[in-house]
N, CA, C and O atoms as a printed pandas DataFrame, in Angstrom:
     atom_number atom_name residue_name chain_id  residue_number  x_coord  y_coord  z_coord
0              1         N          UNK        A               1   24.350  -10.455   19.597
1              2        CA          UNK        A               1   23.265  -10.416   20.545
2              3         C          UNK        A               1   23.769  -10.255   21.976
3              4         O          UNK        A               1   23.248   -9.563   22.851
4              5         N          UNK        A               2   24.422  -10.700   22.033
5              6        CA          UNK        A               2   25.013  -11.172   23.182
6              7         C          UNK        A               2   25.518   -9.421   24.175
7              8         O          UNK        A               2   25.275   -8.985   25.300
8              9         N          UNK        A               3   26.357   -8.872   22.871
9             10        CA          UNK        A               3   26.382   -7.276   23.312
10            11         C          UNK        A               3   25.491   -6.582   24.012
11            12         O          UNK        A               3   25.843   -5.847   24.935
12            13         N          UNK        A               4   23.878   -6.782   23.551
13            14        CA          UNK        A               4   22.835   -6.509   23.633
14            15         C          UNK        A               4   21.988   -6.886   25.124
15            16         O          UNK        A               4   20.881   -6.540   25.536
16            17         N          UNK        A               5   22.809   -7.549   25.565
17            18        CA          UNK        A               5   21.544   -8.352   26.679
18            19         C          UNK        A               5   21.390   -7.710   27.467
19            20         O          UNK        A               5   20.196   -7.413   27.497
20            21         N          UNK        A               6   22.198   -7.022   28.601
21            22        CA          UNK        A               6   22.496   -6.560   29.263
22            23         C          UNK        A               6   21.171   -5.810   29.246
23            24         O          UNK        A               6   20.576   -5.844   30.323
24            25         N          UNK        A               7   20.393   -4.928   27.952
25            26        CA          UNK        A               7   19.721   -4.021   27.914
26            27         C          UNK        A               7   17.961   -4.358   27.398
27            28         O          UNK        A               7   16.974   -3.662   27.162
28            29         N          UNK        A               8   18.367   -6.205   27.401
29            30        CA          UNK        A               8   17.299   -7.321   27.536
30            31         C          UNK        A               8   16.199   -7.191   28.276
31            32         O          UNK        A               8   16.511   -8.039   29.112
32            33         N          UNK        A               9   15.134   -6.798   28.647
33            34        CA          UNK        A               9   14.176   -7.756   29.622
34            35         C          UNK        A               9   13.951   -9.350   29.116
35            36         O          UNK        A               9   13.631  -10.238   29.906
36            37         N          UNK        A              10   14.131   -9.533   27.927
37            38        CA          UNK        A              10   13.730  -10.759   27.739
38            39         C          UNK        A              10   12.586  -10.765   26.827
39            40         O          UNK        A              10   11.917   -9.780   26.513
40            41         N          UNK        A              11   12.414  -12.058   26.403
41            42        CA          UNK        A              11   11.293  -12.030   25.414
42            43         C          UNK        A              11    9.989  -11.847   25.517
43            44         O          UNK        A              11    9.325  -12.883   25.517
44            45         N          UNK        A              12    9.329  -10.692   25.620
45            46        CA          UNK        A              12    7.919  -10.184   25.849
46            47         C          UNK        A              12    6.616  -10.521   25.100
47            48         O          UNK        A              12    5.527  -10.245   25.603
48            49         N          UNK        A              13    6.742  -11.217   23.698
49            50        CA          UNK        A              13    5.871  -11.685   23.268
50            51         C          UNK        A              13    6.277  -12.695   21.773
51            52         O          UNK        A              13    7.060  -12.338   20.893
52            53         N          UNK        A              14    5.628  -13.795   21.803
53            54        CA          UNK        A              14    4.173  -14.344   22.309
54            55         C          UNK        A              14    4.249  -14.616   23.498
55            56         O          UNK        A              14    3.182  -14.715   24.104
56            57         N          UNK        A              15    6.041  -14.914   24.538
57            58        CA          UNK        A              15    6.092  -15.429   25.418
58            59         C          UNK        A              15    6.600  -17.159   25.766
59            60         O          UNK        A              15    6.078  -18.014   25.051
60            61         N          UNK        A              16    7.434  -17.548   26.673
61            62        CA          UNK        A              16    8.331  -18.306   26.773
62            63         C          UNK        A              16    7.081  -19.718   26.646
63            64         O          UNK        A              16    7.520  -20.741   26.122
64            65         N          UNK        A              17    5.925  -19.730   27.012
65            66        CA          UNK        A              17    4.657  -20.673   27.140
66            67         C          UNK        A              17    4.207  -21.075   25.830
67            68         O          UNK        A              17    3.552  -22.095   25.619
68            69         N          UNK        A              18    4.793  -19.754   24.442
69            70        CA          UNK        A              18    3.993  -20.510   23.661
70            71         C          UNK        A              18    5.110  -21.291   22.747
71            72         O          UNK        A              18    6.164  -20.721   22.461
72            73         N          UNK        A              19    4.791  -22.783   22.251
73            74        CA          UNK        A              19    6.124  -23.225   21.569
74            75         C          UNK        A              19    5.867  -24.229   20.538
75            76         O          UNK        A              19    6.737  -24.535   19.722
76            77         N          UNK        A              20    4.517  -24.834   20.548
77            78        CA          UNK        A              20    4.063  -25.127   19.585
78            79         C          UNK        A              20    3.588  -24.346   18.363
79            80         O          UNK        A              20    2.903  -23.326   18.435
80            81         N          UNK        A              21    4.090  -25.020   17.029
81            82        CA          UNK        A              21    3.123  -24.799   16.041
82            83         C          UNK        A              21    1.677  -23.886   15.839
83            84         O          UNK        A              21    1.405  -22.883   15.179
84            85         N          UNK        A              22    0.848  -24.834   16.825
85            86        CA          UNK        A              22   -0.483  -24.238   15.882
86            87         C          UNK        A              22   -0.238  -22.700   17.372
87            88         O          UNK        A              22   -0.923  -21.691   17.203
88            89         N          UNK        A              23    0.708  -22.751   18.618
89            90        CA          UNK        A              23    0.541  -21.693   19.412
90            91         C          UNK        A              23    0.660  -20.718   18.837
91            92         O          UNK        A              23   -0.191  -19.835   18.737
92            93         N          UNK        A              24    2.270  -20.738   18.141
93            94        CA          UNK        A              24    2.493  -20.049   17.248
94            95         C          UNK        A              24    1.560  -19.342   16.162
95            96         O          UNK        A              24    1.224  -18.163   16.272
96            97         N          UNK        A              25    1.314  -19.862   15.494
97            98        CA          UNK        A              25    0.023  -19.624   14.254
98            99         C          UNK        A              25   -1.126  -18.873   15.035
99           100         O          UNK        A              25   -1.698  -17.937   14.477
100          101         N          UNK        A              26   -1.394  -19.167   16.005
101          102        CA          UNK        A              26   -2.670  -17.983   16.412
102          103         C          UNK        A              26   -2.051  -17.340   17.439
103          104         O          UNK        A              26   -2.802  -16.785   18.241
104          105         N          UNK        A              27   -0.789  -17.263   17.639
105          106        CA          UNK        A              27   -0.175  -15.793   18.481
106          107         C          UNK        A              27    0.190  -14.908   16.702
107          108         O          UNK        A              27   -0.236  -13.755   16.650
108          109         N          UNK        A              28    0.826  -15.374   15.557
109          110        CA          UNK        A              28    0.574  -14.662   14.740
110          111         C          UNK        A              28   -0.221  -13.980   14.019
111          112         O          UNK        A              28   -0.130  -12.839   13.565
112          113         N          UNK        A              29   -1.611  -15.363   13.892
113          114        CA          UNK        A              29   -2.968  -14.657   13.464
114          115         C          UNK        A              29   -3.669  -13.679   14.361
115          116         O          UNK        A              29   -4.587  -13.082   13.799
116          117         N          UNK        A              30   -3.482  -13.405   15.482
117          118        CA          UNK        A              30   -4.164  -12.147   16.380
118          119         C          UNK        A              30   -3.405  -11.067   16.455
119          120         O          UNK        A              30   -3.814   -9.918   16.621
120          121         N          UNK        A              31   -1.868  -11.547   16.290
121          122        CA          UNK        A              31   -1.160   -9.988   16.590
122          123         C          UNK        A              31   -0.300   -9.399   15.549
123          124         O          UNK        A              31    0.505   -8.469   15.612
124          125         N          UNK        A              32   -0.694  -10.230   14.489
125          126        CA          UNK        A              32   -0.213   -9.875   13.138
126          127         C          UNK        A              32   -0.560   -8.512   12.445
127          128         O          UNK        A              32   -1.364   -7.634   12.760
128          129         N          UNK        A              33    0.219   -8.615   11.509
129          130        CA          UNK        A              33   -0.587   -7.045   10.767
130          131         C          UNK        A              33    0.172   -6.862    9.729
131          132         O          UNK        A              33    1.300   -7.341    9.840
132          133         N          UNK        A              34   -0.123   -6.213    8.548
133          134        CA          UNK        A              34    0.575   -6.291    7.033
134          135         C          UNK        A              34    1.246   -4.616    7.598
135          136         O          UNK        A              34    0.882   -3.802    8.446
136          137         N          UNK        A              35    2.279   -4.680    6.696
137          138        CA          UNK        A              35    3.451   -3.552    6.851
138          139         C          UNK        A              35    3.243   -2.813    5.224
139          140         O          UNK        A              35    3.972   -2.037    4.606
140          141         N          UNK        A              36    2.199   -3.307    4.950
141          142        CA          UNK        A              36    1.798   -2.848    2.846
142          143         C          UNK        A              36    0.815   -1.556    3.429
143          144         O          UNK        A              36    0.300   -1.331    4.524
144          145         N          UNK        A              37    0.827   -1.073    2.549
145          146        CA          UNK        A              37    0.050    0.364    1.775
146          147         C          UNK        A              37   -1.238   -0.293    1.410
147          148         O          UNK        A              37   -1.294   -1.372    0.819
148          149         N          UNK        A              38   -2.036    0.246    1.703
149          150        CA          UNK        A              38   -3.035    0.227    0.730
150          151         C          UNK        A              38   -2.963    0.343   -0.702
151          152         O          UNK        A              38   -2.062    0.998   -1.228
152          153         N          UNK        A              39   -4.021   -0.362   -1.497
153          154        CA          UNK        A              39   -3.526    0.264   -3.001
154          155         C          UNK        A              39   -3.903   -0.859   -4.004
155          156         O          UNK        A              39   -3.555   -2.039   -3.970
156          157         N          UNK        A              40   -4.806   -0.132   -5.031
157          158        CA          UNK        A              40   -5.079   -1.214   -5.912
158          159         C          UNK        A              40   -6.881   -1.187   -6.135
159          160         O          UNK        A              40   -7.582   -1.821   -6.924
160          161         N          UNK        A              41   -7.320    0.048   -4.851
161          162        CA          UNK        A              41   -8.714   -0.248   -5.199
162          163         C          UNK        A              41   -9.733    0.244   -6.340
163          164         O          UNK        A              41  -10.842   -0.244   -6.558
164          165         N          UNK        A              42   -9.265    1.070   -6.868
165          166        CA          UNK        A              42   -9.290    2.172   -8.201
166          167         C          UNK        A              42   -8.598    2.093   -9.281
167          168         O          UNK        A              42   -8.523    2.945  -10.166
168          169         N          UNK        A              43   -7.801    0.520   -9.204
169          170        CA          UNK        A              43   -6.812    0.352  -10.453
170          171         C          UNK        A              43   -7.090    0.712  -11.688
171          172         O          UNK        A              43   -8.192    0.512  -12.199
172          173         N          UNK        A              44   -5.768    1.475  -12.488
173          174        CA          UNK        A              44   -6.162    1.965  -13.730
174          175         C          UNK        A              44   -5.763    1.075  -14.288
175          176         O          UNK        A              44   -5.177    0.097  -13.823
176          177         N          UNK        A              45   -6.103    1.369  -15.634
177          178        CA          UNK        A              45   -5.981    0.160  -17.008
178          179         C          UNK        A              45   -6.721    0.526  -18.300
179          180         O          UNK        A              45   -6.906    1.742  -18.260
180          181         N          UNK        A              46   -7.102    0.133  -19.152
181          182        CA          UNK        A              46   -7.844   -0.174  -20.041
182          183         C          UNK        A              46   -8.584   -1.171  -20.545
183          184         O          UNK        A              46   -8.928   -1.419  -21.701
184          185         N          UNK        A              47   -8.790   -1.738  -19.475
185          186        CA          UNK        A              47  -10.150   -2.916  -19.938
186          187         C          UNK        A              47  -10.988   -2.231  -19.073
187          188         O          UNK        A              47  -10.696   -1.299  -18.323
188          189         N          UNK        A              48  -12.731   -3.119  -19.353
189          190        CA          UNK        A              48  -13.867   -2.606  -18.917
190          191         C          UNK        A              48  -13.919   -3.222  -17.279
191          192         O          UNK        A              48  -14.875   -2.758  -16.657
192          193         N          UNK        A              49  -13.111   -4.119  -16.539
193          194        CA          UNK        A              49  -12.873   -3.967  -15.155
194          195         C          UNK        A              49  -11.823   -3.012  -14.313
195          196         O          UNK        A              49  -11.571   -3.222  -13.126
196          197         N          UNK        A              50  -11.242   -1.931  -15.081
197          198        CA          UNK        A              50  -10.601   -1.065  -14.304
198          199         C          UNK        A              50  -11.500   -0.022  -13.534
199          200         O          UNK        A              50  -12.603    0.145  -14.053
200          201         N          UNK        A              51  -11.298    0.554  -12.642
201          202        CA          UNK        A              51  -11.875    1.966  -12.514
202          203         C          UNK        A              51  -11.446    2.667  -12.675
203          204         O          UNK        A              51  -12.461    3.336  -12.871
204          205         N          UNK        A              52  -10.524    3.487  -12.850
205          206        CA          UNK        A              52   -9.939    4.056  -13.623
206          207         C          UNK        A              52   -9.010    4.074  -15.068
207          208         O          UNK        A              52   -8.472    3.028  -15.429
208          209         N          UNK        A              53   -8.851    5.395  -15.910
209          210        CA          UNK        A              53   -8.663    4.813  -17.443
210          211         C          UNK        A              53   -6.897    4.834  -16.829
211          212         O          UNK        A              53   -6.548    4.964  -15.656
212          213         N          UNK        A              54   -6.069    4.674  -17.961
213          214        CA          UNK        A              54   -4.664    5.577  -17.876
214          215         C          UNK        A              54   -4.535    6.691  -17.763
215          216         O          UNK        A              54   -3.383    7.044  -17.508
216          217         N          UNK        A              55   -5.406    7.594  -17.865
217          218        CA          UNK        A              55   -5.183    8.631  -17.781
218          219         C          UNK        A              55   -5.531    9.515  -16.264
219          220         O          UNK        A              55   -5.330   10.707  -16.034
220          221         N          UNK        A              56   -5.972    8.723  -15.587
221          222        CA          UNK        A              56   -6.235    8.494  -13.760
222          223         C          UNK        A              56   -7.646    9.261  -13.927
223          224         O          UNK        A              56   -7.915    9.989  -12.971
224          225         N          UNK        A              57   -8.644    9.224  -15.027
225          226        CA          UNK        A              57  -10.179    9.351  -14.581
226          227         C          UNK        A              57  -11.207    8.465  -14.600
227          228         O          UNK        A              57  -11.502    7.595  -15.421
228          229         N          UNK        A              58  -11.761    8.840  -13.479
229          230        CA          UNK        A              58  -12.611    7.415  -13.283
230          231         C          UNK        A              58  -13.580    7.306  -14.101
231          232         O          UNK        A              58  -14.386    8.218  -14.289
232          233         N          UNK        A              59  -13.622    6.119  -14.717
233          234        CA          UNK        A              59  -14.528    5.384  -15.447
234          235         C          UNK        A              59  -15.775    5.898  -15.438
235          236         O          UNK        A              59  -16.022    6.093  -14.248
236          237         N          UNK        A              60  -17.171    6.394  -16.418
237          238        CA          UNK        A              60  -18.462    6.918  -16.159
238          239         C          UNK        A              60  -18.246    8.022  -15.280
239          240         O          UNK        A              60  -19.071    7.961  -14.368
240          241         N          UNK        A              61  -17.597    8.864  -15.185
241          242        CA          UNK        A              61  -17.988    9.855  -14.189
242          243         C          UNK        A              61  -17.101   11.208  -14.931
243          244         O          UNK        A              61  -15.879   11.233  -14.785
244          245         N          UNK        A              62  -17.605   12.004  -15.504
245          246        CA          UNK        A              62  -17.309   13.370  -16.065
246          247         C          UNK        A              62  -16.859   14.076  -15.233
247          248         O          UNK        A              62  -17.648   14.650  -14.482
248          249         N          UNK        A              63  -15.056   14.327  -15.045
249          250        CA          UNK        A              63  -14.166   15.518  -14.403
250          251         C          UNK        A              63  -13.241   14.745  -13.345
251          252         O          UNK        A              63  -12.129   15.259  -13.220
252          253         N          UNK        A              64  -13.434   13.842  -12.720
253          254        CA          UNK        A              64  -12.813   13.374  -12.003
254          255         C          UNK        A              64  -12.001   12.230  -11.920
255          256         O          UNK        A              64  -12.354   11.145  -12.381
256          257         N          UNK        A              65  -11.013   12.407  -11.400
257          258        CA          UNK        A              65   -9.590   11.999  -11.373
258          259         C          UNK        A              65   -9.425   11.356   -9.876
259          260         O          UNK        A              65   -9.816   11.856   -8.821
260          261         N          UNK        A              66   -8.611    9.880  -10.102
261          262        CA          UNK        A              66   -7.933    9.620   -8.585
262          263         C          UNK        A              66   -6.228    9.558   -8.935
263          264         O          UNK        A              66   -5.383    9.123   -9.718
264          265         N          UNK        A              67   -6.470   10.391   -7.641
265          266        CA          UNK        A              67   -4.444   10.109   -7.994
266          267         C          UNK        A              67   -3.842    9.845   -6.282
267          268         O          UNK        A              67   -3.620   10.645   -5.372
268          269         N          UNK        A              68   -3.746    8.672   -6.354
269          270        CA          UNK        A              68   -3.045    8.144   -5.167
270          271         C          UNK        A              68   -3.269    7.044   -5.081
271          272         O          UNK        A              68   -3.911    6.448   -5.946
272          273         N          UNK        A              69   -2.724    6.384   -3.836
273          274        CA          UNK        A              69   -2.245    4.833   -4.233
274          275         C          UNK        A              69   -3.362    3.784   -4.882
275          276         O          UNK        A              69   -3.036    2.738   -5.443
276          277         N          UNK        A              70   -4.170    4.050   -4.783
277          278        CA          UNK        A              70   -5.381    3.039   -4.838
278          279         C          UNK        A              70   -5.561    3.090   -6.695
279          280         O          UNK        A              70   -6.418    2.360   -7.192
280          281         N          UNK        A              71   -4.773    3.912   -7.532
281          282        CA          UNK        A              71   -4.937    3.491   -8.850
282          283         C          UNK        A              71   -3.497    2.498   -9.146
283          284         O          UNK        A              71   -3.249    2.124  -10.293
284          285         N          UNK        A              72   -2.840    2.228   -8.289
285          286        CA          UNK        A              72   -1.731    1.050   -8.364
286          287         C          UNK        A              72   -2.092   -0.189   -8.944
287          288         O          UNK        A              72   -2.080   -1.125   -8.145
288          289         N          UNK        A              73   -2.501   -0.536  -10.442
289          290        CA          UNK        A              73   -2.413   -1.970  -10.311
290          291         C          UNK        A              73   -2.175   -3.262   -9.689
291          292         O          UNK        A              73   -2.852   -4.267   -9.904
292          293         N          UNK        A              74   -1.111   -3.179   -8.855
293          294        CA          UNK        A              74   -0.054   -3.842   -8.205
294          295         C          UNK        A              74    0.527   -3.014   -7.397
295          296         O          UNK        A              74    0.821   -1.825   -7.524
296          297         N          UNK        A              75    0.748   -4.205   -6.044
297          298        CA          UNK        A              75    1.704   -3.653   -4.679
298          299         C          UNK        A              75    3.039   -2.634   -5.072
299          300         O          UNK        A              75    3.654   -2.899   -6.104
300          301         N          UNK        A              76    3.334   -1.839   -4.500
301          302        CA          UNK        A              76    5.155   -1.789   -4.856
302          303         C          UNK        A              76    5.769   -2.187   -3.860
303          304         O          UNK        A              76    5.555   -1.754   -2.728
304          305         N          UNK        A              77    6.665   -3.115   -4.160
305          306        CA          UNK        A              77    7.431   -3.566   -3.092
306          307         C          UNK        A              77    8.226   -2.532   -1.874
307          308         O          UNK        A              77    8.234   -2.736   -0.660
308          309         N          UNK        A              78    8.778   -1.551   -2.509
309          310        CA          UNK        A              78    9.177   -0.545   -1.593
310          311         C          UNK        A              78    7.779    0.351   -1.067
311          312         O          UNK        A              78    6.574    0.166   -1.237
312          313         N          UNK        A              79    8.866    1.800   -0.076
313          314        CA          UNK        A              79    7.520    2.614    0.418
314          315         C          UNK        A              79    6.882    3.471   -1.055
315          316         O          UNK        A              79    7.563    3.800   -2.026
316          317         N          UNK        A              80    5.851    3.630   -0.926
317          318        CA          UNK        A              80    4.861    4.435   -1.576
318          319         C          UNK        A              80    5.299    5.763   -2.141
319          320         O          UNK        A              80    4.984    5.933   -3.319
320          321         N          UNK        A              81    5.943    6.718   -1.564
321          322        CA          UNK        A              81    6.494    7.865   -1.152
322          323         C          UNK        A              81    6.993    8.499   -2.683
323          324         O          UNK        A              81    6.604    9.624   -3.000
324          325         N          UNK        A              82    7.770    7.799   -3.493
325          326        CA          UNK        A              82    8.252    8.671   -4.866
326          327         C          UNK        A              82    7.465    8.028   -5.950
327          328         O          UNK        A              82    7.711    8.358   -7.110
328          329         N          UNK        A              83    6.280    6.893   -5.626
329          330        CA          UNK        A              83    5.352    6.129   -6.682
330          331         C          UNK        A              83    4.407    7.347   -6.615
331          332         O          UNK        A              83    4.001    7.770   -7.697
332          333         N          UNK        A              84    3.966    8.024   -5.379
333          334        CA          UNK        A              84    2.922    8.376   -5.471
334          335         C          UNK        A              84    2.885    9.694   -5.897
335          336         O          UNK        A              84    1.888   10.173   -6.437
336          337         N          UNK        A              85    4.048   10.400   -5.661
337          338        CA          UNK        A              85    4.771   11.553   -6.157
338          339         C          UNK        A              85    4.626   11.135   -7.726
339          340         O          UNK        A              85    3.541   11.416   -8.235
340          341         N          UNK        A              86    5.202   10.754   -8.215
341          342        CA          UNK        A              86    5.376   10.948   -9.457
342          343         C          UNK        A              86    4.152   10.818  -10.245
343          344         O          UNK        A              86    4.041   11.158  -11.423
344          345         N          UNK        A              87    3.144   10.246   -9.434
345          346        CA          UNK        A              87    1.615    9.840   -9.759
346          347         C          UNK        A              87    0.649   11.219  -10.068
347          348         O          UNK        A              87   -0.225   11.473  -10.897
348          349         N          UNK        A              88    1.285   11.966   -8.949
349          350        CA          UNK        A              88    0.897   13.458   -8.488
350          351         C          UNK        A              88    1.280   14.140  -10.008
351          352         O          UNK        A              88    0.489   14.255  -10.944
352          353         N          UNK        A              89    2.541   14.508   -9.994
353          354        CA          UNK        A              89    3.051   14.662  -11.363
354          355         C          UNK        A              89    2.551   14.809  -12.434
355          356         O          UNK        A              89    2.164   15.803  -13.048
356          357         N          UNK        A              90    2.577   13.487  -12.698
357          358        CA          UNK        A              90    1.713   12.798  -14.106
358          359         C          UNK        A              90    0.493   13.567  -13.935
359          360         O          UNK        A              90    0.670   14.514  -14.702
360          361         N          UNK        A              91   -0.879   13.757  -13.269
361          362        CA          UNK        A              91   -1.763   14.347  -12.774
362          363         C          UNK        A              91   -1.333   15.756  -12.623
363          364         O          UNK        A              91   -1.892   16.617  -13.303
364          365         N          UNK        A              92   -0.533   16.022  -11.920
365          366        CA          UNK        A              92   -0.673   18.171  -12.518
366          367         C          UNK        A              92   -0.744   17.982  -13.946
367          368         O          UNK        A              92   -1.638   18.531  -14.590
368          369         N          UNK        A              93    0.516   16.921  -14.742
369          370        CA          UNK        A              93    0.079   17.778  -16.169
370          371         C          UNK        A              93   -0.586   17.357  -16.786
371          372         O          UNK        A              93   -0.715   17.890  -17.889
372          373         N          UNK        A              94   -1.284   16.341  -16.514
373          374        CA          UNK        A              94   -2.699   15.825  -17.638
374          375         C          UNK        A              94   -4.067   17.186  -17.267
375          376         O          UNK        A              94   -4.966   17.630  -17.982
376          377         N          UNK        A              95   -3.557   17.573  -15.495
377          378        CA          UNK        A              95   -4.693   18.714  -15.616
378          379         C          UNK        A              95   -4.673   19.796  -16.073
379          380         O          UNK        A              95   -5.603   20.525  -16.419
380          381         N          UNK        A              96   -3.453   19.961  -16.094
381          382        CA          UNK        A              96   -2.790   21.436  -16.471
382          383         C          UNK        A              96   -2.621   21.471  -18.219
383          384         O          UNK        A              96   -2.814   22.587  -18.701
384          385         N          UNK        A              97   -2.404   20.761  -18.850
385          386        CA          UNK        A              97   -2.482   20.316  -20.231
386          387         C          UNK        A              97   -4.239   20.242  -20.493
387          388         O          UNK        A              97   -4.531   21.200  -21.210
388          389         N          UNK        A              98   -4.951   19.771  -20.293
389          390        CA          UNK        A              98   -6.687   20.031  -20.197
390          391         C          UNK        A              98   -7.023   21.274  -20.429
391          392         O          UNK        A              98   -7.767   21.748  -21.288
392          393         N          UNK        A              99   -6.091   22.024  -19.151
393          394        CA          UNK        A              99   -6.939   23.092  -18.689
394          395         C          UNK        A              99   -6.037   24.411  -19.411
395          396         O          UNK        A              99   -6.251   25.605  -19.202
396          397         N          UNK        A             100   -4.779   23.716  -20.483
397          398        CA          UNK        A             100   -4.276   24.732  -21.354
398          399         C          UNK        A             100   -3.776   25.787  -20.549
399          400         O          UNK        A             100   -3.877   27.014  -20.589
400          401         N          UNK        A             101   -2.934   24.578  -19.446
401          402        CA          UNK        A             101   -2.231   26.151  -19.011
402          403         C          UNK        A             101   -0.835   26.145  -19.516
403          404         O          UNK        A             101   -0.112   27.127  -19.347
């Protein structure tokens, strides 16, 4: 750190005033923010609470398909980026297999 100072202003937020506990806790609860993806709202599965089947079409609705993060069961701990790719994937060839190409 110490290398570093030189190029310091100093600590800019929450600020040298706040140092309690609960200060703390509502300088986090206002300036907080999740670093997650969205995802999970269209989860596929096979029970009658999924919205989507395994096969990424939505439940009651004839032709249509979701393919992106929101059929994620579950968070992925890493970025999104080769889950959702490969999601894509899976989806060209379930359409492309359909559609007998």
């Amino acid at each position: 750190m110490h290398a570093l100072r030189q190029w310091s202003i100093g600590e800019s937020a929450p600020g040298k005033d706040v140092t309690t506990d609960d200060e703390l806790q509502e300088f986090a609860l206002r300036a907080g923010q999740t670093g997650a993806h969205l995802s999970g709202t269209c989860q596929m599965g096979s029970n009658r609470h999924n919205v989507t089947d395994t096969l990424l079409r939505v439940c009651g609705i004839n032709g249509l398909r979701v393919v992106d993060a929101s059929v994620l069961p579950s968070l992925v701990s890493g970025g999104l980026n080769a889950t959702i790719t490969a999601i894509a994937e899976r989806a060209a060839d379930l359409i492309r297999d359909k559609a007998g190409i």
